[in-house]
C-alpha positions in Angstrom: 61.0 0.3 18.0 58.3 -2.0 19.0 59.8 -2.2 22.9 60.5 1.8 23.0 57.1 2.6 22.1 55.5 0.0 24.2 58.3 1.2 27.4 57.2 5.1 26.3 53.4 4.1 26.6 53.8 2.8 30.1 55.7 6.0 30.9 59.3 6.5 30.1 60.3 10.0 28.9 62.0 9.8 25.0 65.0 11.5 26.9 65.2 8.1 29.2 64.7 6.0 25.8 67.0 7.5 24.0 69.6 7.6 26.7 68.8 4.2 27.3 69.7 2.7 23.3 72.2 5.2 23.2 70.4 7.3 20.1 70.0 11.4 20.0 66.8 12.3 21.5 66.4 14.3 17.9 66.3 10.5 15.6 64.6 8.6 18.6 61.6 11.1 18.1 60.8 10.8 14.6 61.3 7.0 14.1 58.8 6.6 17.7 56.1 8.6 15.4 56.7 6.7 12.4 56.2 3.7 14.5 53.4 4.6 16.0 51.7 6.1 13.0 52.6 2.5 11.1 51.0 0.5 14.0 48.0 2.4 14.5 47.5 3.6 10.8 44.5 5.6 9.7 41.7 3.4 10.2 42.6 1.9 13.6 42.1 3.8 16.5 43.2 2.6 20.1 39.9 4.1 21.9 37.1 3.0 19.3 34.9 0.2 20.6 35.1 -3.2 19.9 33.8 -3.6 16.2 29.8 -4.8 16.4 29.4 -8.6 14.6 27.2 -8.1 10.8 23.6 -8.0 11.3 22.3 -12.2 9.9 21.5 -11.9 5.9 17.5 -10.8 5.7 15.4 -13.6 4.5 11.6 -13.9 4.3 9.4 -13.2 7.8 8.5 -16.2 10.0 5.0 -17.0 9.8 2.9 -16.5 13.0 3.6 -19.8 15.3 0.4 -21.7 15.6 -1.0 -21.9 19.3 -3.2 -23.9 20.6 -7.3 -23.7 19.4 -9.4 -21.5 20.6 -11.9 -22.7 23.1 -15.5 -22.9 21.4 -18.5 -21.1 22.7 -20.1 -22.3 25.2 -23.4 -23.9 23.4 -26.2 -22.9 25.1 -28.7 -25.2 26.6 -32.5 -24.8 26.9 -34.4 -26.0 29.5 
């Protein structure tokens, strides 16, 4: 069943399929819906997108990273 449905998805007619394993168009059609219904089943869907990767666990914040020192004030000078 796995060959008929995968030669039906590129295009053959269930007439040529059945024709072809010599089975009545009228049992070749149920058993290609039953396969297809069993292979794709409820959940799986052939257009979704790809399934997006878990977001990492949450843990506590980073703290700021240190840069370097401010420059100090210019002291000034009297004269």
């Amino acid at each position: 069943m796995a060959v008929l449905h995968q030669l039906q998805q590129l295009g053959r007619t269930v007439e040529q399929l059945a024709e072809l394993v010599d089975i009545p168009v009228k049992k070749l059609r149920p058993r290609l819906r039953a396969h297809r219904a069993a292979t794709t089943g409820p959940a799986t869907s052939t257009n979704s997108p790809e399934p997006t990767p878990p977001a990492p666990p949450a843990g506590p914040p980073e703290p700021p990273a240190a840069g370097p020192p401010a420059p100090a004030a210019a002291a000034a000078t009297t004269v």
